[in-house]
N, C-alpha and C positions, 0 to 999 in steps of 0.2 A: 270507330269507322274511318274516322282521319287518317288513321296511320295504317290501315291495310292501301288506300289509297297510293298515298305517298309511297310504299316498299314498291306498288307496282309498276309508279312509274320509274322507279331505281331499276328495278329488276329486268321490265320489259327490252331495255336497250342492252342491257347484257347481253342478254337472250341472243337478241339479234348479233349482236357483235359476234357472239360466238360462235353460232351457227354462221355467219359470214367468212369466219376464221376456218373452221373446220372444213366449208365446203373450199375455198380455197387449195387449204394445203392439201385434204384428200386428192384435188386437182391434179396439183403439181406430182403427186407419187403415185396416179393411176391407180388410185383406189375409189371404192364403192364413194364419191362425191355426195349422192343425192343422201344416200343412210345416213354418211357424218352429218350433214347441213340440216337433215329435220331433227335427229338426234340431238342435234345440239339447239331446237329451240324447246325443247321439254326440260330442263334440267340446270342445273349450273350449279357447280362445276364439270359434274359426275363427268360428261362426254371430253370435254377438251384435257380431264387426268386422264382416261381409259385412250383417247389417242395419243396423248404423249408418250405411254409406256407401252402401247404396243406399236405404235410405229417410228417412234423417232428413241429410243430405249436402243433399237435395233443395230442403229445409224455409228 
């Protein structure tokens, strides 16, 4: 029980971080912001590999 604890609060600030990250750069490239930023508190990594390759792949 200790150590689901512990991963979650590892994991929680990811979360955050990345969904912070996502909705940012969506920002900057006028794309769909709010999808990336919830997107990216469900998951990690999955959302910030799928915008990398599809928007910055491009660049």
């Amino acid at each position: 029980m200790n150590k689901k604890r512990n991963t979650a609060w590892l994991l929680v600030p990811l979360l955050l971080l990345q969904a912070w990250w996502l909705y940012r750069e969506a920002e900057k490239q006028g794309k769909a912001k709010w999808k990336w930023g919830l997107w990216g508190l469900t998951q990690f990594p999955t959302p910030a590999v799928a915008f990398y390759v599809i928007h910055k792949w491009k660049e």
